[in-house]
C-alpha positions, 0 to 999 in steps of 0.5 A: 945619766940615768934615773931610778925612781922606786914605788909601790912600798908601803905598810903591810901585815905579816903575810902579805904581798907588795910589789915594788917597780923601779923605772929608769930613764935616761942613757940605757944599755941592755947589759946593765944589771939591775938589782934591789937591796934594803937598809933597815934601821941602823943597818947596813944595805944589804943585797935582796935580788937582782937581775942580769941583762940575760935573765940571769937572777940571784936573791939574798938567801933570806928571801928565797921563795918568797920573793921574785925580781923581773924586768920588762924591758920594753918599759925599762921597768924592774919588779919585786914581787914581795910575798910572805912577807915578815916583821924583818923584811921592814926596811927601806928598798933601793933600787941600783943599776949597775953597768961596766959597759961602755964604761963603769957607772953606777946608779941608785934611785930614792928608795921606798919604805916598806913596813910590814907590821900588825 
């Protein structure tokens, strides 16, 4: 089993920076894929960024150049550094960990609330 919990949301003014952390515990591999999507209201949940176990990463056409995702693994910590940020960027972040060996799982932690306003 493995847990996900997310800090660092919060609410900021357009242009402002947040960074979010995903911490996990439990049984780990360093092949798991770890990404980040959001779910404003009424919405759906969408994918923002996410990193693969080789560094590989890949972000939601809307967030290119502003935000950056990385892991320390040392920590089994993942970060999303949120710059620029925008009205529309308002939603609730999750952190997912995805995984297809040695078998298919797939882990969600809490989410956290980010609300970028004036």
């Amino acid at each position: 089993q493995v847990q996900l919990v997310e800090s660092g949301g919060g609410l900021v003014h357009p242009g402002g920076s947040l960074r979010l952390s995903c911490a996990a515990s439990g049984v780990l591999y360093n092949t798991d894929t770890i990404s980040w999507s959001r779910q404003a209201p009424g919405k759906q949940r969408d994918l923002v960024a996410s990193i693969t176990f080789n560094g590989n990463t890949n972000y939601a056409d809307s967030v290119k150049g502003r935000f950056t995702i990385s892991g320390d693994n040392a920590k089994n910590i993942v970060y999303l550094e949120m710059n620029g940020l925008k009205p529309e960027d308002t939603a609730v972040y999750y952190c997912r960990r995805q995984r297809s060996w040695p078998r298919p799982a797939d882990y969600w932690g809490q989410g956290t609330q980010v609300t970028v306003s004036s």
